[in-house]
N, C-alpha and C positions, 0 to 999 in steps of 0.2 A: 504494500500500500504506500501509495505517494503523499506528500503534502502539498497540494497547489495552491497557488492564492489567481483568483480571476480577477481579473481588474476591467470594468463594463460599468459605462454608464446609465444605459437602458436598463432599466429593474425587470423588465418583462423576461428580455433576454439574458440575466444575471442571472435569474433564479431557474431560469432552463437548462444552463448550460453546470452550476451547483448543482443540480438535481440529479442532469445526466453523468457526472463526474464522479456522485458519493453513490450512487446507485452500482457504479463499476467497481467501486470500494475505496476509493479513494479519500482521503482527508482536505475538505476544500474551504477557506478562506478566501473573503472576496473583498474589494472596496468599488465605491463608484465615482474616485476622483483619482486621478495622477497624484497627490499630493499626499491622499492617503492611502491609496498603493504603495506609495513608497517607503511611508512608515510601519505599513503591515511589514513588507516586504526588509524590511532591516531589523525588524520587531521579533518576526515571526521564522523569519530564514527557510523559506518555501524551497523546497524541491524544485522546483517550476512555476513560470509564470504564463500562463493568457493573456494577453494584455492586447486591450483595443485603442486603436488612434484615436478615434474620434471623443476626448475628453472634453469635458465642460471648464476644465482651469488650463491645463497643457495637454497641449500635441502629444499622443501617446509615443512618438519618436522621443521625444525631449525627456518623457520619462524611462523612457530607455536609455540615454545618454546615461542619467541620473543615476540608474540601477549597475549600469556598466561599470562606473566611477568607483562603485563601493563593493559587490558582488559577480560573483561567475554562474548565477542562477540562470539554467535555462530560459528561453520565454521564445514563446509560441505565437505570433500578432495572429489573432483573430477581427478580422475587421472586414467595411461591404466595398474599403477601396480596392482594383483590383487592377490599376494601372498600370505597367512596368515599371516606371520611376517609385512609384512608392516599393513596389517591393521591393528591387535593389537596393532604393536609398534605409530601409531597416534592415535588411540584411547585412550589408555593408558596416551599418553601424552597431552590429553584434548579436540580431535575434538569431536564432537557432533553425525556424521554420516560420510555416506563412499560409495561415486559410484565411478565403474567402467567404462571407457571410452568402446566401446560407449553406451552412453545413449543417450536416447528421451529427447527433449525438455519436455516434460508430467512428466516423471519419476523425474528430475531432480526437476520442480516446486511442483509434491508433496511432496519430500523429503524436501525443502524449508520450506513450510508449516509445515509440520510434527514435525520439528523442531522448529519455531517461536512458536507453539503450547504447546509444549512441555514446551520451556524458558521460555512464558509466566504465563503458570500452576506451576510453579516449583520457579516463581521470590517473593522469601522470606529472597532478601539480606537486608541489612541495610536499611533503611531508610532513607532520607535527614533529613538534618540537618540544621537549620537555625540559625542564631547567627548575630542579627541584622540585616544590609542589604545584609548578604552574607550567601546563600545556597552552602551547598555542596552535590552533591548526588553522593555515593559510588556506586550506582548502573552501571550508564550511567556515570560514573569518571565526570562528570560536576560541572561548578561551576560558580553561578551567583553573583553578587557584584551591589547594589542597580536595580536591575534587568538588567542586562549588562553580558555577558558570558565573562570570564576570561580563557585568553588562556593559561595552564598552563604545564610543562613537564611533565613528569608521578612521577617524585623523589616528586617534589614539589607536586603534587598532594599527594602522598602518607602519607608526611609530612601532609600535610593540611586536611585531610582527616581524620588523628590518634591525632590531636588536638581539630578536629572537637568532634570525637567519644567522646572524656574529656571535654570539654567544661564550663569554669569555671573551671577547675582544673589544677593546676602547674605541668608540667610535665617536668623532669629531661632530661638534653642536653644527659646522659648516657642514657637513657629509649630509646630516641630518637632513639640513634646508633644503639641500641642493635634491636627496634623492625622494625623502618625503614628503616635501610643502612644492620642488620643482622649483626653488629657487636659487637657481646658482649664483645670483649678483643681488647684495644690498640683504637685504631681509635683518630679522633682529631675532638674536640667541633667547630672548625673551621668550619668544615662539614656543620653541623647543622646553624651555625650561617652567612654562605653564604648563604642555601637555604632558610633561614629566613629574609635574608636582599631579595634576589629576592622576595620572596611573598610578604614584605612589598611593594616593587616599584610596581607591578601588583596592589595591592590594595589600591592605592596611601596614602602611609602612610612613615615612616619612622622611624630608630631606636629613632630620637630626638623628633618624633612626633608620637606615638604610637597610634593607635586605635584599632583595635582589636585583634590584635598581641603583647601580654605585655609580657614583661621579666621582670621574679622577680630576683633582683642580687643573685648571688648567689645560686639559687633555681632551676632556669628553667624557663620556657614559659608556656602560655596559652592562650586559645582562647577566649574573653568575651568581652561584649559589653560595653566600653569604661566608667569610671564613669562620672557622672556629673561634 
């Protein structure tokens, strides 16, 4: 069984396409805005998305950029545009597949499949990462802390995630900018040293009381299991 989240304006056709999805066994979550698709959809970390263009706040392309940004979740555009440009232009921009409204409930759950299948065969991202009592997996963006999930932003996560990657080794507040915020000119250490002081409070630690979040002065930070 899958977790999906549908993302569909139309109530009529939200609750058809819900109905035919938990009918096939599936676990399905839905919203009827881009804005709060995308907070299910960071909230909730779906297996796969449904997602139609036609939003009443954004272009369901734009909530793909959005999704892209933070997640490697599948998603499926179910929508009644069926132009060539639109299809390339989501595809291009990362969706997985592409129906045409109307479709079968059939059509739509084997394209579902099709896909899970697909992600599955093809899931050769990073590996988790453990470092004492705290996993990170870049895969599924999760992150457990003496086996307890840490709810974490996607910055912070990304932060956490490229510290994870070095693990024992110093890495530079510049490094930082450059490979996590994409700032190689100008930017402020501040940056960095706020979303370092949030992950410390999440991981209940602190600058005065460090545990696996160490700052070398001068140097940089790194990720390592606390010395004796």
């Amino acid at each position: 069984m899958a977790h999906l989240l549908v993302v569909e304006d139309d109530e009529r056709i939200r609750t058809a396409v819900i109905r035919a999805l938990r009918d096939r066994g599936h676990a399905v979550s839905s919203a009827g805005t881009a804005l709060s698709g995308l907070q299910v959809a960071v909230e909730e970390r779906p297996d796969l998305v449904v997602l139609d263009l036609g939003l009443p706040d954004l272009d369901g392309g734009e909530l793909l950029r959005m999704l892209r940004a933070v997640s490697a979740v599948p998603v499926i555009i179910a929508t009644a545009r069926d132009d060539d440009a639109s299809v390339v232009r989501v595809l291009d921009a990362g969706a997985d597949d592409y129906v045409v409204k109307p479709f079968s409930a059939g059509q739509l759950e084997a394209r579902v499949r099709a896909v899970l299948r697909r992600v599955a065969g093809n899931d050769t991202g990073p590996a988790p990462v453990t470092v004492g009592a705290l996993t990170v997996d870049p895969r599924s963006r999760r992150v457990t802390h003496a086996g307890r999930p840490v709810d974490l932003s996607p910055k912070e996560f990304d932060l956490l995630a490229y510290l994870a990657a070095r693990a024992g080794t110093v890495v530079a507040k510049r490094e930082l900018l450059t490979e996590v915020w994409q700032q190689p000119y100008g930017g402020s250490d501040k940056t960095v040293d706020v979303h370092l002081s949030w992950l410390r409070r999440k991981l209940g630690e602190s600058a005065a009381e460090p545990g696996l979040l160490q700052t070398v002065r001068g140097v940089g930070v790194r990720l390592a299991e606390p010395e004796p």
